[in-house]
MIKOLMI-777095 format. One line per field, with one value per residue (C-alpha): x, y, z. Coordinates in Angstrom, 2 decimals. Layout:
residues N
X: X:...
Y: Y:...
Z: Z:...
END
This chain:
residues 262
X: -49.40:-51.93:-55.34:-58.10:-61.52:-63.47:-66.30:-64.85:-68.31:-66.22:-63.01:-62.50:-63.20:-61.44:-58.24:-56.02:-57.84:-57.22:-53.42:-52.96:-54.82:-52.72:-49.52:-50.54:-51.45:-48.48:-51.24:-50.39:-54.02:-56.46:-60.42:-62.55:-65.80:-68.43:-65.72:-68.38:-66.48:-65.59:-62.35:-60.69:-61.57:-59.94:-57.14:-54.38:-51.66:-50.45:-51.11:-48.93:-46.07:-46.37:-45.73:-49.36:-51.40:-54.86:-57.30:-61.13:-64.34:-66.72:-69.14:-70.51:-71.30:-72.42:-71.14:-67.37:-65.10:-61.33:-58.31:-54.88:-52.10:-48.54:-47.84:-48.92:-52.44:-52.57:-55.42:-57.68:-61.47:-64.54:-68.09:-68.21:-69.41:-73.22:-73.56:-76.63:-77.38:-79.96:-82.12:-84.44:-82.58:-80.58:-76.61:-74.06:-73.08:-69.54:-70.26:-67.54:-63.85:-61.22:-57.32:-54.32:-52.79:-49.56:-50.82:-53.78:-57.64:-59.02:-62.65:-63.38:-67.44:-70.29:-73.40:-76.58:-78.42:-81.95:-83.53:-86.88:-88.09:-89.99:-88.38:-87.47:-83.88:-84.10:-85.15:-81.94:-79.88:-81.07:-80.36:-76.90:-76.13:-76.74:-74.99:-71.77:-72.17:-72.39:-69.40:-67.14:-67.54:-64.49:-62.36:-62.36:-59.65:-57.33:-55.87:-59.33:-60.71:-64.38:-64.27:-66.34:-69.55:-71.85:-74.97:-76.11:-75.89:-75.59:-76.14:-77.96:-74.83:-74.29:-76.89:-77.09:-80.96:-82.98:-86.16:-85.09:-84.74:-87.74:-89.23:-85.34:-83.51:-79.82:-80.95:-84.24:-83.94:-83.31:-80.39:-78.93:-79.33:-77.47:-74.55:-74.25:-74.69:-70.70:-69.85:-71.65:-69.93:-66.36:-65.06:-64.56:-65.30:-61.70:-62.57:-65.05:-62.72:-60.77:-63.78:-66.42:-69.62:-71.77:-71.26:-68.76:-69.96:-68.19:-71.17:-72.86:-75.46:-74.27:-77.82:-78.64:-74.86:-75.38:-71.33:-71.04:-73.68:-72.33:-75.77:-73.90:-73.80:-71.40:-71.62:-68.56:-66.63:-63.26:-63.98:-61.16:-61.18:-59.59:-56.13:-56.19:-57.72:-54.84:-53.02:-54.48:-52.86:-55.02:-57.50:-58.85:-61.56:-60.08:-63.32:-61.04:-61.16:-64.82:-64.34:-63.69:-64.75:-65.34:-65.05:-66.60:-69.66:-68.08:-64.36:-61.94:-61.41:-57.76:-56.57:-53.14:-52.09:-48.88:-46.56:-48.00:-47.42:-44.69
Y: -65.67:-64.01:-66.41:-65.36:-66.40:-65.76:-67.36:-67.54:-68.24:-71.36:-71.70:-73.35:-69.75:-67.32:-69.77:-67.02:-64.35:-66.59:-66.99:-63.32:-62.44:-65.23:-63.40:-59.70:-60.03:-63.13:-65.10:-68.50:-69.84:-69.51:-70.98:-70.96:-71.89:-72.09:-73.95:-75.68:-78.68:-82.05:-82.57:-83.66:-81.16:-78.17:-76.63:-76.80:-77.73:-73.39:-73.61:-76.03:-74.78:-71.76:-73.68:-74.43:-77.76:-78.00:-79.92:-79.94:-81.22:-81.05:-83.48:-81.87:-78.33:-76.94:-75.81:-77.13:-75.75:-75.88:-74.92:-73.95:-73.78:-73.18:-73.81:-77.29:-79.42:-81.94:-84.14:-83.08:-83.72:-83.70:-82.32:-81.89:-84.24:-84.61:-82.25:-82.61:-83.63:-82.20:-84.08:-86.46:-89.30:-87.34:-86.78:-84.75:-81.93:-80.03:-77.27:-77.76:-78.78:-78.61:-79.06:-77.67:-75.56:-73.61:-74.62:-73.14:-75.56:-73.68:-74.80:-73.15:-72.93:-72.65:-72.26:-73.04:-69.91:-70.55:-69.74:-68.10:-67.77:-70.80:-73.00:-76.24:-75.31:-72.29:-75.01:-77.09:-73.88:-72.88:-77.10:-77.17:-74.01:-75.50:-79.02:-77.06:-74.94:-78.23:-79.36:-76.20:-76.07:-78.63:-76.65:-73.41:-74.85:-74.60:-72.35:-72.59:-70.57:-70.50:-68.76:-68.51:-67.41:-67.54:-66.22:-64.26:-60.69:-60.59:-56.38:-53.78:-52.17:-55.30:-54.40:-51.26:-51.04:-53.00:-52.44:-54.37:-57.63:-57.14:-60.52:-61.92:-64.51:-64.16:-61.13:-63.06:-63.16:-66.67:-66.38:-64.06:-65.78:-68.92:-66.37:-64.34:-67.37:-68.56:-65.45:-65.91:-69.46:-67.49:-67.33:-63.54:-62.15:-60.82:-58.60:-56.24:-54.30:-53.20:-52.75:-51.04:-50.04:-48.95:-49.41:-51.87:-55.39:-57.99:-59.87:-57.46:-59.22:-58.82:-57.70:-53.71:-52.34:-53.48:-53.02:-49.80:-48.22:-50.41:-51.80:-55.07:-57.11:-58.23:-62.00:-63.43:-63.86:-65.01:-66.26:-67.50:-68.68:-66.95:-68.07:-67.58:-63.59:-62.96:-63.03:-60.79:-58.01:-56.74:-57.53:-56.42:-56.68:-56.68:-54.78:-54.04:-58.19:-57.32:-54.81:-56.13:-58.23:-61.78:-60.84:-63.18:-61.49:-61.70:-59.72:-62.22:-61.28:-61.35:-61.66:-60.90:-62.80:-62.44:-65.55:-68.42:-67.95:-70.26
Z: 31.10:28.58:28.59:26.17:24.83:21.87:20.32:16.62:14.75:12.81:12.85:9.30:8.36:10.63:11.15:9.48:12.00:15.00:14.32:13.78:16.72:18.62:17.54:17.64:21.69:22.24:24.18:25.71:26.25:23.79:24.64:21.66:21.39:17.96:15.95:14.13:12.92:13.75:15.60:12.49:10.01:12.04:10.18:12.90:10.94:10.72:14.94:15.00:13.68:15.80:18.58:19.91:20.95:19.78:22.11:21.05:20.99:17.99:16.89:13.85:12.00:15.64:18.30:19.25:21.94:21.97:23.47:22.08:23.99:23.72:27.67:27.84:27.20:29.92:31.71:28.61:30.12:27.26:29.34:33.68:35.54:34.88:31.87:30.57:26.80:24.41:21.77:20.40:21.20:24.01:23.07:24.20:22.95:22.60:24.73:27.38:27.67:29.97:30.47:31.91:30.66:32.16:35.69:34.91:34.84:32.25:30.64:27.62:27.81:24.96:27.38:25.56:23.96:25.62:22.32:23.66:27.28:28.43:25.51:25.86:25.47:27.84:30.60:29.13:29.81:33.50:33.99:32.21:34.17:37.42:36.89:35.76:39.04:40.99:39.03:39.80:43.16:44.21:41.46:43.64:45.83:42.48:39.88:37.79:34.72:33.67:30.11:27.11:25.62:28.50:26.95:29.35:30.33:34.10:34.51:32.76:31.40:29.80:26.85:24.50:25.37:28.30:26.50:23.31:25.34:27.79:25.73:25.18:26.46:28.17:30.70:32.29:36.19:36.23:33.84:35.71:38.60:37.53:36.30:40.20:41.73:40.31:42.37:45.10:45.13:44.91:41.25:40.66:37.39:36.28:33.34:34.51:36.68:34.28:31.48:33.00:31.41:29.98:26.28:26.71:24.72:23.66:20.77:18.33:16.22:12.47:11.91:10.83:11.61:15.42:15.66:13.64:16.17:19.39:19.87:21.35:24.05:26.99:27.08:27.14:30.67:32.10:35.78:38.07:41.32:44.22:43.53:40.08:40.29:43.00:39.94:37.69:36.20:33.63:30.80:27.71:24.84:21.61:19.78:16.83:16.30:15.78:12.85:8.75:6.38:8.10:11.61:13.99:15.78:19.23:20.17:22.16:25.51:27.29:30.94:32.05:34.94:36.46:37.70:39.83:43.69:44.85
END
């Protein structure tokens, strides 16, 4: 089974990338996240007829995650238990959503940004980070997949340049911190082995030809519990999704994982 992520950057506008892409690698599981649209005004209808089920979550012209599947959507699940809301009033937002997919619990993830350090909404982050932690836990006894944009680079390598984010959320100790601490719990990150860095990204800012000169960033993970890394066979990030006119800022990133143990 082929599972990828990628953080599309609106999916009204790269729906014609995102079916290519779905076809060129023959993936089963797609997790998207940054559809930016309300559940209804998501063009699945070309999906559809490839043989996929859309489920999503989008309340409006931010954020939005979603999952497309052509091995099954079942026991579809909108936010973890005790996911936090943002706002003034307080509402949800569609940052998380998960399902089952080919056997597989996969939650496709938009973690909140952080904005600056000591922001309101880098506090939000650090909390959102921790409830879904506290929410995982009991899923490490399955076949479970943690994917999506994390926003946060957990190493070093994980940046072109340490000094231009000494002032920069997503590589603050306490960011990284809420990342290791999914791996302390267990979940295994099942991508790095088989891209190791430095120089390997997966989000390059669209700003000054940050892809052209691979001044990125690797953000966006695929963790899996014990059971579910036992199976994996390889993985991949599609830069070349990166490249063109209307590219997303991010590259999807793809796990292979070999058949489910009896």
């Amino acid at each position: 089974m082929r599972l990828a992520t990628w953080n599309v950057n609106s999916l009204r506008s790269r729906i014609e990338r995102v079916e290519a892409f779905l076809e060129r690698h023959d993936i089963d599981v797609l997790a998207v996240q940054e559809t930016k649209a309300r559940d209804e005004q998501l063009p699945v209808m070309g999906l559809q007829s490839m043989g996929y089920e859309i489920a999503s979550v989008g309340y409006n012209q931010w954020n939005g995650v979603a999952l497309i599947s052509r091995v099954g959507i079942d026991d579809v699940e909108v936010g973890f238990a005790g996911m936090p809301g943002w706002g003034d009033p307080l509402g949800a937002e569609a940052r998380a959503l998960g399902a089952t997919c080919g056997g597989v619990r996969v939650w496709s993830l938009y973690v909140p940004n952080g904005r600056k350090v000591d922001d309101p909404h880098y506090h939000y982050k650090l909390d959102w980070l921790a409830r879904l932690r506290a929410a995982a836990l009991p899923w490490l006894e399955g076949q479970t997949a943690l994917v999506g944009d994390w926003n946060i680079a957990p190493q070093d390598d994980d940046v072109f340049d340490m000094a231009a984010y000494a002032t920069d959320t997503h590589v603050t100790p306490p960011e990284r911190a809420a990342f290791r601490a999914f791996l302390d719990d267990g979940y295994a990150d099942l991508v790095r082995p088989y891209t190791p860095g430095p120089g390997v990204f997966t989000y390059w800012d669209y700003y000054r030809q940050r892809f052209e000169r691979n001044r990125g960033m690797r953000i966006d993970f695929v963790l899996g519990s014990p059971s579910l890394a036992s199976r994996v066979q390889g993985a991949f990030i599609d830069r070349d999704e990166r490249a063109g006119k209307g590219a997303s800022d991010h590259a999807p990133v793809v796990v292979e994982l070999g058949p489910s143990p009896s």
